[in-house]
N, C-alpha and C positions, 0 to 999 in steps of 0.2 A: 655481522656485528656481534651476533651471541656468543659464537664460537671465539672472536677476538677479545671477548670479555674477560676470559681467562686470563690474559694476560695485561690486564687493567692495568699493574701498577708499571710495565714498560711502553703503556698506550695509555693513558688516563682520558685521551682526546675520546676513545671509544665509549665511554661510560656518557662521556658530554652528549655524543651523536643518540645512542641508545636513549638517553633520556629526551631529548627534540624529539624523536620520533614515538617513545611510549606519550610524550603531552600532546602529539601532534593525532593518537590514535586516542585518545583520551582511554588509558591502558593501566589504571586505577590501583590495580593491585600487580602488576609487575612495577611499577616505579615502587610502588611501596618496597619489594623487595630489592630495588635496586638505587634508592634513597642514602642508604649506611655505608653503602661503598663510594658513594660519589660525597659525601662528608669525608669519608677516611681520606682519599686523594685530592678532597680543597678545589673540585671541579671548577665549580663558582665562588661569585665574590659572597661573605656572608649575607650581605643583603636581598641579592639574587635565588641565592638560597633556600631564605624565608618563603620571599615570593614564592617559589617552585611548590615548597611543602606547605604551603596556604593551599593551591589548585591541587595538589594532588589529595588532602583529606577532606577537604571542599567536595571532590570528587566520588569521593570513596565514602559520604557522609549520604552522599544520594544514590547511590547503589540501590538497585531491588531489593528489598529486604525479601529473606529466602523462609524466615520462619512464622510461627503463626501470632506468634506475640513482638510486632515490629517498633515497638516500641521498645522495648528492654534488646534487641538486636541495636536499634540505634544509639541507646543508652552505651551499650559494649561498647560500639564504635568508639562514639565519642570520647569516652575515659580511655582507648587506647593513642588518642590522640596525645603528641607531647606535650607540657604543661605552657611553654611557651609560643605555640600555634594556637594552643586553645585560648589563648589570651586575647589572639588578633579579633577585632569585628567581624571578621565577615566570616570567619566561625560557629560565633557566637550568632550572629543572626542568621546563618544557616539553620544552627541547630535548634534555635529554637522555634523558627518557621517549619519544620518537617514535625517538631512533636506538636502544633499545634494542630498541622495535619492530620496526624495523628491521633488526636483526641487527647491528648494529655496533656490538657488545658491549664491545670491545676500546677500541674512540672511546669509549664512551659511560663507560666505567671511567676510562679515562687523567683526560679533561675534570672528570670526579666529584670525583676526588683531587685533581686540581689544585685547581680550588673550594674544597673542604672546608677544602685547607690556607690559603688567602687570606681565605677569608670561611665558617665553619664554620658550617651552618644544620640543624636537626633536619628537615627535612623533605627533604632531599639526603640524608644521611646514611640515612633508612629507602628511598632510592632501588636504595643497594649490594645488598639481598636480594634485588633483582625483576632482577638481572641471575643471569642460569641459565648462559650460558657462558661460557668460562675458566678462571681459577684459582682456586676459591674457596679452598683456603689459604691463598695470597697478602693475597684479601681481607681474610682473619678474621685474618690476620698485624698488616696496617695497621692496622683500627680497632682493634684487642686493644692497640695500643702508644698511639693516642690516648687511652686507658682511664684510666692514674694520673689524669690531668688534666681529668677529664672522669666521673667517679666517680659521677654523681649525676645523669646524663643518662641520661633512661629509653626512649629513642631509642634510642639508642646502645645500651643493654644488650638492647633488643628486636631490634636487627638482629643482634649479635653470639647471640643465641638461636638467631635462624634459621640462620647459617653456620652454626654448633656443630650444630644439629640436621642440615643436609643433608652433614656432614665425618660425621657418625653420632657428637660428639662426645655423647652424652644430657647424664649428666649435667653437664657444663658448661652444655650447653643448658638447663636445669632453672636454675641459677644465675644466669644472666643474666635469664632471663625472671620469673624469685622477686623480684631488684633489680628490674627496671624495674615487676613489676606495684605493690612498697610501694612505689616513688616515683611513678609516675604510672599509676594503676589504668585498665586498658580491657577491654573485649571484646577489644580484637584479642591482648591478651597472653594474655588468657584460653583465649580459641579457643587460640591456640599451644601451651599447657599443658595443655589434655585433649587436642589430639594427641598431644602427646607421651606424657601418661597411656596413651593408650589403644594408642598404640606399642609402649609396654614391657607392654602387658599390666595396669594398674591401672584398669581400667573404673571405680570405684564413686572415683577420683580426679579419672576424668575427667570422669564426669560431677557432681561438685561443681566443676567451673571451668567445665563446661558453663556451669550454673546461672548462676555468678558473675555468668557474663560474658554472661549473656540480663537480669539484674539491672540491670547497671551501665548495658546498653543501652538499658533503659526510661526511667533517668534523664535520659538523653538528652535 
């Protein structure tokens, strides 16, 4: 297939195979090289396309980083990504899940908010919890103001649970997580709600959301 490569543009079918098999090897940085040629011959439909180069920088976003400052490696990455991949969600909440790993809390917050406010997604938005350092005031400040407008997002009210719970606000935290579980029931709101039960001391509460929310999971 390598060696057929050469003659890509009297075989384009070869570039197709080549690339099923670098997604199939998850082969990160040959598809990268071989991404520009299968554009030039219109391999795929454009939509299929996108897909393709979604998983391949998707891919290549979680690579080992090789240097000692892995965050400015992932920084690289990411700005060599093209402006219209980096646009897609699950980019964006790649990248900002590995700099949280990373410890660049501070990046990985600033980026969050920008997003949110350009292109507002529920699954960004339950991102803000899993960040542990800086100011969670500040946090539970912003999303608490997106709130009037947004009143019925059960995201939004499960994140705003957790701030409230680690700010030691309880009961607000009990309110938030009350709305988001009538608007959109989970385990995960559950679990949150016998912690907190079992926080304040109401055992025989928390273990009825235990329950709930071992129920809701079976549904599954």
């Amino acid at each position: 297939l390598v060696r057929a490569r050469r003659n890509a543009e009297r075989h384009p079918y070869v570039l197709e195979l080549l690339c099923k098999a670098y997604l199939g090897l998850k082969d990160w940085n040959s598809l990268l090289k071989l991404v520009e040629e299968v554009k030039k011959y219109k391999i795929f439909s454009p939509k299929k396309l996108i897909d393709i180069e979604q998983r391949i920088y998707l891919g290549v976003l979680q690579l080992r980083f090789d240097s000692v400052d892995p965050v400015k490696e992932l920084t690289g990455r990411w700005e060599k990504i093209p402006m219209n991949i980096r646009a897609e969600i699950p980019l964006i909440h790649q990248y900002i899940v590995l700099l949280i790993k990373n410890s660049a809390c501070d990046r990985a917050e600033d980026f969050l908010f920008s997003t949110l406010r350009e292109n507002w997604d529920t699954s960004l938005v339950k991102l803000v919890s899993f960040i542990e350092e800086g100011d969670v005031k500040r946090r539970f400040k912003i999303l608490k103001e997106w709130l009037p407008e947004r009143a019925n997002d059960g995201d939004l009210l499960f994140c705003l649970g957790k701030l409230a719970t680690n700010l030691d606000l309880f009961d607000e935290a009990r309110e938030f997580f009350m709305k988001s579980l009538s608007i959109r029931p989970s385990s995960e709101v559950c679990m949150e709600l016998g912690n907190l039960s079992a926080l304040l001391g109401e055992l025989e509460e928390s273990v009825v959301y235990f329950r709930k929310g071992a129920k809701i999971e079976e549904k599954i």
